[in-house]
C-alpha angles and dihedrals in degrees: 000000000000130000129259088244088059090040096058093054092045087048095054114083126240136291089027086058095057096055092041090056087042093050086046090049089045092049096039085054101040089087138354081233091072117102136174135230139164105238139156085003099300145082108277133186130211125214110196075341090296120117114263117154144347131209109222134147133245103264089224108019095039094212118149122248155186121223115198114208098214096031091128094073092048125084113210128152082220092055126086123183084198098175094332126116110210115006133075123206137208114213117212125201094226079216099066141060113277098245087226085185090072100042081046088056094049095040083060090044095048100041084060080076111056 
């Protein structure tokens, strides 16, 4: 039987569930400090245990994204806080390469932070 974790990336279609495993593998690798989790009923990622960052999808539009937990407190043209109140998110277009630079970019902006 497979986790719920699992669960959540095989349920997803294609092409949405590429880029949701390459942004896994991308995170995973970013540090040896990154860590995964299921929780809230999503894939989460710890930074140093602490929360950092969750992959989800947009509820009409589909499209895959990244929440930052402290996006709030980064400033990143790619980053949009939308009606939330702490975290900022970084849409991606399934159809396209991840532009791992700029999440490069935000990660080393966000791990100054923890």
């Amino acid at each position: 039987m497979i986790s719920e974790l699992e669960a959540y990336y095989v349920s997803k279609e294609e092409p949405v569930r590429s880029t949701l495993l390459a942004l896994r593998s991308f995170i995973l690798g970013f540090d040896e400090e990154m860590s995964e989790s299921w929780t809230h009923r999503m894939p989460m990622f710890r930074y140093k245990k602490k929360l950092f960052c969750y992959l989800w999808t947009d509820k009409k539009t589909y499209e895959p994204y990244l929440g930052i937990y402290k996006g709030i407190e980064i400033e990143h043209p790619e980053l949009h806080l939308g009606n939330r109140n702490k975290m900022k998110v970084m849409y991606f277009d399934a159809s396209k390469d991840i532009p791992k630079d700029t999440i490069d970019e935000i990660f080393t902006m966000a791990m100054k932070l923890y």
